[in-house]
C-alpha positions in Angstrom: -46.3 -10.0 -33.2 -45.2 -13.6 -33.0 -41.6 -12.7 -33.7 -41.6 -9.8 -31.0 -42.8 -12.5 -28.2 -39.9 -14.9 -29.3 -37.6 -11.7 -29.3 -38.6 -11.1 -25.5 -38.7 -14.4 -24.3 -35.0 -14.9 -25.9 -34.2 -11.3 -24.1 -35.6 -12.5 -20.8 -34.1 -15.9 -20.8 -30.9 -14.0 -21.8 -31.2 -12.0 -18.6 -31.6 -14.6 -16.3 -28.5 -16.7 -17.8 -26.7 -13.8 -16.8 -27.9 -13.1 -13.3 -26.8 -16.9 -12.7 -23.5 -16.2 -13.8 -22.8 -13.8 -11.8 -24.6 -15.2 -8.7 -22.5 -18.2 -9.0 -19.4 -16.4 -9.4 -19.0 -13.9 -6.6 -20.5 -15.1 -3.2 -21.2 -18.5 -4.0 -18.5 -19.1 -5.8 -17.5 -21.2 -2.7 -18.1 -24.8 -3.8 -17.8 -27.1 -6.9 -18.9 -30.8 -6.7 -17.1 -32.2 -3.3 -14.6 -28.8 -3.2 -14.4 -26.2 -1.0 -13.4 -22.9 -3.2 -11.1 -20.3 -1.6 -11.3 -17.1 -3.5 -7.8 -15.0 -2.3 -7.2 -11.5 -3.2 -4.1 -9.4 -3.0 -2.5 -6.3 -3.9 1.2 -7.4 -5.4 2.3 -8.1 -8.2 3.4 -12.0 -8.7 7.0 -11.4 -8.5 6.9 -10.2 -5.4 7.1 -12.2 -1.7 3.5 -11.6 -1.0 2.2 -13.5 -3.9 4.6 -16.3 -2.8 3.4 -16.6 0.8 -0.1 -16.7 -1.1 0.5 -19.5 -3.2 2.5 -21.4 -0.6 -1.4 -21.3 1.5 -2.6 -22.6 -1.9 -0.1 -25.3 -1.6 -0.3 -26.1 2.0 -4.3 -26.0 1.9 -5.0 -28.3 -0.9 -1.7 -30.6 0.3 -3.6 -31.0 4.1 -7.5 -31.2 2.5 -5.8 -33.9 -0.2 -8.0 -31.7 -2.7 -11.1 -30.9 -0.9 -10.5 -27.4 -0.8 -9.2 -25.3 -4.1 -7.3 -22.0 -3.4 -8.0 -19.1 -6.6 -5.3 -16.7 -6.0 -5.8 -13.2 -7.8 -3.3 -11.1 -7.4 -2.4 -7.3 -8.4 -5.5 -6.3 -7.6 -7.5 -7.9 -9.6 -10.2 -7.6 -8.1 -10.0 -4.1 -6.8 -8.1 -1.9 -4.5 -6.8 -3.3 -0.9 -9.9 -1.2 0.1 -12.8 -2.9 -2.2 -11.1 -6.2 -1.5 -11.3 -6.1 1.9 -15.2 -4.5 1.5 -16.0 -7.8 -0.9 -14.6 -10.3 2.1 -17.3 -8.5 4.6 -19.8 -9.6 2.1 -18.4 -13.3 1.2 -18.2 -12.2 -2.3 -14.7 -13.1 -1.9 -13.5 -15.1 0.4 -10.0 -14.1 1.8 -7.4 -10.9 1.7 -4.2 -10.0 2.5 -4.1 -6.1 3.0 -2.9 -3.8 5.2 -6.7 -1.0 4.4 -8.1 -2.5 7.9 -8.3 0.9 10.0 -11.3 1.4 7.6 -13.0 -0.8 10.4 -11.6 -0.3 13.0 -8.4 2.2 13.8 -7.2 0.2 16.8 -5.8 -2.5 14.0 -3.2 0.2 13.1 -1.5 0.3 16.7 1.3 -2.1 15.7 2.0 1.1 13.2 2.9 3.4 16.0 6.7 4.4 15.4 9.3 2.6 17.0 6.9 0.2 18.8 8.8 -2.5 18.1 13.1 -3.1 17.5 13.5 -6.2 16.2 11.4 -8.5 13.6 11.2 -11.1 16.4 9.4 -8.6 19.1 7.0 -7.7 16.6 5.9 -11.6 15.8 6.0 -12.6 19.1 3.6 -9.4 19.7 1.5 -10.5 17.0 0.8 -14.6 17.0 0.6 -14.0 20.6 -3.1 -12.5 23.0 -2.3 -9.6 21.8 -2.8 -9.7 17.9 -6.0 -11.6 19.0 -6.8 -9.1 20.5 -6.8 -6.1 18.2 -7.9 -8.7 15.2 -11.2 -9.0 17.5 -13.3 -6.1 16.8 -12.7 -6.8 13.2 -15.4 -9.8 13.5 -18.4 -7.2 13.8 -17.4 -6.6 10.0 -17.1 -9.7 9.2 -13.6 -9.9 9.4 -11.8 -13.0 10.9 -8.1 -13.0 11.0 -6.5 -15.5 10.4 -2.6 -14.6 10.3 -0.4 -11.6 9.9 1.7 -11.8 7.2 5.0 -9.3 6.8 5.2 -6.0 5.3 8.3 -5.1 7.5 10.4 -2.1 8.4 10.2 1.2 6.7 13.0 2.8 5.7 13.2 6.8 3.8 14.6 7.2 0.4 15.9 11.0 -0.8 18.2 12.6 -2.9 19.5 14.5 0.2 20.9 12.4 2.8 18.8 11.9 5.9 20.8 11.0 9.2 18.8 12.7 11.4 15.3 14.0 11.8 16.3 17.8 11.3 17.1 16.9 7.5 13.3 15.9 7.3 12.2 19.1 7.9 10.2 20.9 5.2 10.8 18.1 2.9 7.7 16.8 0.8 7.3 13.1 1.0 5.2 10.4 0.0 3.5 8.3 2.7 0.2 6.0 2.3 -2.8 7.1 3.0 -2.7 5.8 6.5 -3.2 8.6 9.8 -0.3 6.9 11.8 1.7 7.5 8.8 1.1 11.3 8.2 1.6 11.5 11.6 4.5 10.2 12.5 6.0 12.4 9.3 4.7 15.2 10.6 6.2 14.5 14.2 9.1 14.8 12.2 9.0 18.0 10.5 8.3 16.8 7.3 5.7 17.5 4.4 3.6 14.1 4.0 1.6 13.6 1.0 -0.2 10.5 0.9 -1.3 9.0 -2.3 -1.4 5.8 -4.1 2.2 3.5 -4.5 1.4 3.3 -7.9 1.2 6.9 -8.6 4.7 6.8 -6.3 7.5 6.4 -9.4 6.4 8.7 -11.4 5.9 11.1 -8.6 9.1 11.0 -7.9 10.7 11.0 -11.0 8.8 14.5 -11.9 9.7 16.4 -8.4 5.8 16.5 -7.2 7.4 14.8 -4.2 11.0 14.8 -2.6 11.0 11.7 -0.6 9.5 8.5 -0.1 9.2 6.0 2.5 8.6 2.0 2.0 10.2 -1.6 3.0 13.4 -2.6 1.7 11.3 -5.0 -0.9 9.4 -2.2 -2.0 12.1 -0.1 -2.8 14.1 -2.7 -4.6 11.3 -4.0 -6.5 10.0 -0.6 -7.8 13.5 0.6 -8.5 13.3 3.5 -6.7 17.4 3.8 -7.1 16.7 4.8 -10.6 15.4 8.6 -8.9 16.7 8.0 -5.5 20.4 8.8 -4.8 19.8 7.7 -0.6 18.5 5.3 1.7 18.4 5.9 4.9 18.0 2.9 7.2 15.1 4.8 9.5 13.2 1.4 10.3 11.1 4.7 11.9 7.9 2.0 11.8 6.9 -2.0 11.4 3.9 -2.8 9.1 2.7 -6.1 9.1 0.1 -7.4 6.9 -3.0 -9.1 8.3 -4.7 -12.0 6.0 -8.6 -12.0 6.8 -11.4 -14.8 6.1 -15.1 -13.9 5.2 -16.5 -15.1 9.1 -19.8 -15.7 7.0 -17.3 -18.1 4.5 -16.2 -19.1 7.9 -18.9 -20.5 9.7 -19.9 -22.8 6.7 -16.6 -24.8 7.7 -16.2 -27.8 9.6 -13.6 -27.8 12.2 -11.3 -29.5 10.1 -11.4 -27.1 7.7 -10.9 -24.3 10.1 -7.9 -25.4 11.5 -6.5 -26.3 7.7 -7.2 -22.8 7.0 -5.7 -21.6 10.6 -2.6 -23.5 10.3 -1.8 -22.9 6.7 -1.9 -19.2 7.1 0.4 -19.2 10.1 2.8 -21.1 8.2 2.6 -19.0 5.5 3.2 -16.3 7.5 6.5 -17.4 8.7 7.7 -18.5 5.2 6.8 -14.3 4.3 8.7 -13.1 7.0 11.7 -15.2 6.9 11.8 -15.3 2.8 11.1 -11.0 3.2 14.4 -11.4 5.8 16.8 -13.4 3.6 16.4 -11.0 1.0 16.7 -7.8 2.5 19.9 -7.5 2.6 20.7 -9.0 -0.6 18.3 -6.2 -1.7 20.4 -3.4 0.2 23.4 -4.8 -1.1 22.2 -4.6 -4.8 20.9 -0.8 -4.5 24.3 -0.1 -3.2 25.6 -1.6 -6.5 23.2 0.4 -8.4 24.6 4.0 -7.3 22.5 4.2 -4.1 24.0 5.4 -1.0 23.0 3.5 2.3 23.3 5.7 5.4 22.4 3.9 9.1 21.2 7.1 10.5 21.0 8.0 14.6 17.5 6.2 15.3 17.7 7.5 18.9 16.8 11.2 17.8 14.3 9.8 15.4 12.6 8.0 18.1 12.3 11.0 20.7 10.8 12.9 17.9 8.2 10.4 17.6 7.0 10.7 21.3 4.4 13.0 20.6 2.6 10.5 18.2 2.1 8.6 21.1 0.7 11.2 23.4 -1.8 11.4 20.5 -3.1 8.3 19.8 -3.3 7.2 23.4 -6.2 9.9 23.3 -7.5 8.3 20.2 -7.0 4.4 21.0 -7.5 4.7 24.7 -4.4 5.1 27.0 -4.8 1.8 28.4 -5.0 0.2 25.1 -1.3 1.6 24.4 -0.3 1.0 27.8 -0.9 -2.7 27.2 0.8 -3.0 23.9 3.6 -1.5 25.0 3.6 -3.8 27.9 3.8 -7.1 25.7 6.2 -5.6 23.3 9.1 -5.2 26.8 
């Protein structure tokens, strides 16, 4: 009898050891001694830019709070999908994201996805670090969802093996798009087959004919080595992604105003060192799939783009028409 008791108390104490752990590492895994402790997910693998804007917030956070604050970076999804990531920030069990699995939320975050919104890399960051990305970040605060930056995901360009000049050479062809409406949409505006599923299903995908086509940034294209199963790239740049960074707003209320404006300030320069390292390398990037075999085509983005009206017409139903109205306004 004696030995059962010191069985369950063992068992019990066990238990409790283990709830502590966990407690103190998911939501409140936000301090150590005299540190603040940034938890960061992302999606990418560490070779790519994203993970490098990442770790140069790390850098810039812990260089401006001489120590105070401690950035954890996990990337390639350790800790989930962009989707559960972005679910775990809502709850502070971790503490900051870059994603682009927003809409979730709230749709009106995708507007900067609508095709052909914007020409030129410039536009779309003076649209976005201006009253405008405020704007559409906003309602993401009931979720408790504060952004704090948009980092880059860039243009998106079609890959084949048929070439694609114009939107006629779309038609009926199956290809791969995320999972996002703007995105099926726009595909579908152009004649097209869309079939969302996951990227990393993508290569494969490809590679056994389940899908014709696929459609990504320059970066993604190079860094899967899509050219191994693609014999074109078309140069559509048919939308502009970019790729908002969030901060628990329960995290961020526990901060003092220093703090907040390290965070703030770190992010934005992040930000620019994404887009501008994304930039240099792109066409490098081009330059080497050429190399590899793959033909580049700069297709007639005129047609493309009258195609694409009726995605408009559509979502100005769904966002609100003067919601589009505006946007479009700041982006001439």
């Amino acid at each position: 009898m004696k030995t059962l008791q010191k069985i369950t108390v063992i068992l019990t104490i066990g238990l409790a050891l283990s709830i502590l752990v966990v407690f103190f590492t998911t939501s409140n895994a936000v301090s150590s001694g005299n540190e603040t402790i940034i938890r960061f997910g992302h999606g990418a693998a560490e070779s790519n830019e994203r993970h490098l804007a990442v770790m140069k917030f790390k850098e810039l956070v812990e260089e401006k709070s001489e120590g105070k604050m401690k950035v954890q970076v996990y990337p390639n999804e350790q800790l989930g999908s962009e989707a559960e990531m972005i679910e775990s920030v809502t709850f502070n069990d971790l503490q900051m994201v870059a994603a682009s699995a927003f809409s979730q939320y709230d749709q009106r975050i995708s507007v900067f996805e609508l095709p052909y919104l914007f020409d030129t890399y410039e536009q779309a960051w003076q649209v976005l670090d201006g009253e405008i990305g405020q704007e559409v970040a906003e309602p993401l605060l009931e979720d408790g969802l504060r952004v704090v930056a948009y980092f880059e995901n860039g243009f998106r360009h079609v890959t084949s093996n048929k070439p694609i000049e114009e939107p006629e050479d779309l038609s009926g062809l199956k290809i791969r798009t995320p999972e996002f409406p703007l995105s099926i949409s726009t595909f579908k505006a152009f004649g097209s087959n869309p079939t969302p599923m996951a990227f990393g299903e993508l290569y494969m995908a490809l590679q056994q004919g389940t899908v014709d086509a696929q459609e990504n940034p320059i970066a993604n294209t190079y860094a899967s080595k899509f050219n191994e199963i693609q014999d074109y790239l078309s140069l559509t740049a048919h939308q502009y992604m970019p790729l908002p960074v969030a901060i628990s707003e329960e995290f961020w209320r526990t901060l003092t105003s220093e703090e907040q404006e390290i965070i703030k300030s770190s992010a934005s320069e992040a930000a620019q060192f994404h887009r501008d390292i994304l930039r240099e390398n792109e066409e490098e990037m081009i330059s080497k799939l050429q190399d590899a075999g793959m033909t580049v085509i700069e297709p007639d983005r005129d047609k493309f783009r009258e195609e694409a009206d009726a995605v408009y017409e559509a979502y100005k139903n769904r966002f609100g028409e003067d919601f589009v109205n505006n946007i479009l306004k700041a982006v001439k």
